[in-house]
N, C-alpha and C positions, 0 to 999 in steps of 0.2 A: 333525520338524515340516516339514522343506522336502521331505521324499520327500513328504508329504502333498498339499504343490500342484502336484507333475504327475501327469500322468496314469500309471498304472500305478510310483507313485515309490517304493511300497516293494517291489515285484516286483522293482524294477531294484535299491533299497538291502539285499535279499537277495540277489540275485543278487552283486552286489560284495561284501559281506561273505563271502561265500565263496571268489571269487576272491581278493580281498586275504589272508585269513590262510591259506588253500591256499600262495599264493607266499610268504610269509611263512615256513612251515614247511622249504621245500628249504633255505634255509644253518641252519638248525638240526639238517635231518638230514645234512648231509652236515657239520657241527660235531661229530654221534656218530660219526657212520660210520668218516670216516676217521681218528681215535685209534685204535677200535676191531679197523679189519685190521689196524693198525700193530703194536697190542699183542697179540693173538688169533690164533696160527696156527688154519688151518680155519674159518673164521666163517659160510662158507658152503658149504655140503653140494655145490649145483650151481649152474652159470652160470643155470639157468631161474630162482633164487630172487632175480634180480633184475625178472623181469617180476611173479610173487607179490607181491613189495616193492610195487612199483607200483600192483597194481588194489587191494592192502590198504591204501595209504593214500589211495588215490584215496577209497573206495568208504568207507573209516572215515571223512576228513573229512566225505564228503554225509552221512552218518548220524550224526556228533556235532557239527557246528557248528551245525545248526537246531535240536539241546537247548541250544545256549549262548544263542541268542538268544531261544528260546522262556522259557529262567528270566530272562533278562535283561528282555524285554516281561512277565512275571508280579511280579516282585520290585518291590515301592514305591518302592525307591531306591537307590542306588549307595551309599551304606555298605551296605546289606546284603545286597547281592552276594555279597561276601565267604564271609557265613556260608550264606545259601539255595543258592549254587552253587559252592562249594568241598566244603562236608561233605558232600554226595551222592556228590561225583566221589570225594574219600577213602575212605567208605568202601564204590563200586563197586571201587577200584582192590584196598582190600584183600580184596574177597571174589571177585577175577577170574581171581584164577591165575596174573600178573602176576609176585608175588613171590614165592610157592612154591605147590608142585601144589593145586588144587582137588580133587584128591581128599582131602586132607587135609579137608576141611570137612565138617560134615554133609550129608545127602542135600538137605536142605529148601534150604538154602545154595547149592549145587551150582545147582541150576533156577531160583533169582533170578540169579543170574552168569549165564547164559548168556541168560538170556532181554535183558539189557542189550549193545550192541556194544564195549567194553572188552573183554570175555572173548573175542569172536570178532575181534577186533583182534590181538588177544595172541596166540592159535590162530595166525594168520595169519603172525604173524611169526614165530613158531616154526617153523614149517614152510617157514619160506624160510631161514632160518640154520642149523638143525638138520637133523644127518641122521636119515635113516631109522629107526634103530636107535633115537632116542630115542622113537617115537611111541609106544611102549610105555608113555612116562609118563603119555599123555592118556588121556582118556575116549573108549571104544570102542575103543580103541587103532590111531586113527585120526585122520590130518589135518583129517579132515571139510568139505577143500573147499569142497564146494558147497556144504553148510550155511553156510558162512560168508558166502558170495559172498548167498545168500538171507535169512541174518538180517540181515546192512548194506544189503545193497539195499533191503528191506523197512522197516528204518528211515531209511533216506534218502527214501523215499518219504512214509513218516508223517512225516517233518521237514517236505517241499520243501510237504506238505497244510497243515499245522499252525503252520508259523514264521509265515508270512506272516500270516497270517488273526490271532495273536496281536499281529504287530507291530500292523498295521491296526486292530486292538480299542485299543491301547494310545496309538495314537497319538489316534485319535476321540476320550480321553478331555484330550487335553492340548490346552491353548492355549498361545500363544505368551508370555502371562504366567506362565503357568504353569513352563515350561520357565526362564523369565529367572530365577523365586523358588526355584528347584532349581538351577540352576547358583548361585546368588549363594549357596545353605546352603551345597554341597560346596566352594565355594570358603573360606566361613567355616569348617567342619568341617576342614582341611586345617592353615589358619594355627593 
């Protein structure tokens, strides 16, 4: 509601939402990370699979944080968040390759995963922590790079089009009574 009364305020309240849980995300990775060489000899193939590291989660957050906002402006209310934008991400996560090979899935299965950035997430970090020799396990049998760099770019572009314009839709639709009688439920829903 207050992005509403300045000029350009939810361009700027998209923009910070992405700044914010960007910065947010480094002491989580670096909470995996460093367990991980601690316990893991080898973890990383080459010194280059830390710039990889880099543009894969730069380029993953612009391309998944404007779906978190876009269900969150779609969804009627924060109880059911929960279920409209968790079950989607579960069951992208299980059919991504994630937790064992996509090629195990059928063909049909195979082309929804990849067509979502979870799967070229995943790609991405594999190929920065894995050597060479395992790219045998992917499809094409190949890192696929560029593809990756081009499906997240391409969805950060349909996010940076589309967050906004849904937030702005969603806000047009709320007043400031409105907002007080949704906060005063999820705070009764709570107790």
């Amino acid at each position: 509601m207050r992005a509403k009364a300045v000029p350009h305020g939810l361009v700027g309240y998209f923009a910070g939402q992405l700044v914010l849980h960007s910065a947010s995300l480094l002491p989580q990775t670096v909470a995996v990370l460093v367990p991980s060489f601690l316990l893991f000899d080898g973890l990383m193939a080459h010194p280059s699979g830390w710039f990889t590291i880099a543009w894969v989660v730069v380029l993953g957050l612009l391309a998944t944080l404007p779906i978190g906002m876009a269900v969150g402006a779609l969804v009627p209310s924060v109880q059911k968040v929960g279920m409209w934008g968790m079950l989607p991400v579960m069951v992208l996560a299980g059919i991504s390759g994630i937790f064992y090979p996509i090629q195990a899935l059928w063909g049909w299965v195979q082309v929804v995963a990849q067509l979502f950035p979870m799967y070229w997430m995943g790609l991405g970090m594999r190929s920065a922590f894995l050597p060479d020799s395992y790219v045998g396990a992917e499809i094409a049998d190949s890192w696929r790079t560029w593809e990756t760099v081009a499906v997240l770019g391409a969805w950060a572009v349909l996010g940076a089009l589309v967050a906004p314009a849904l937030l702005r839709r969603m806000a047009r639709r709320q007043s400031g009574s409105q907002v007080a009688a949704a906060r005063e439920a999820a705070t009764q829903w709570v107790r």
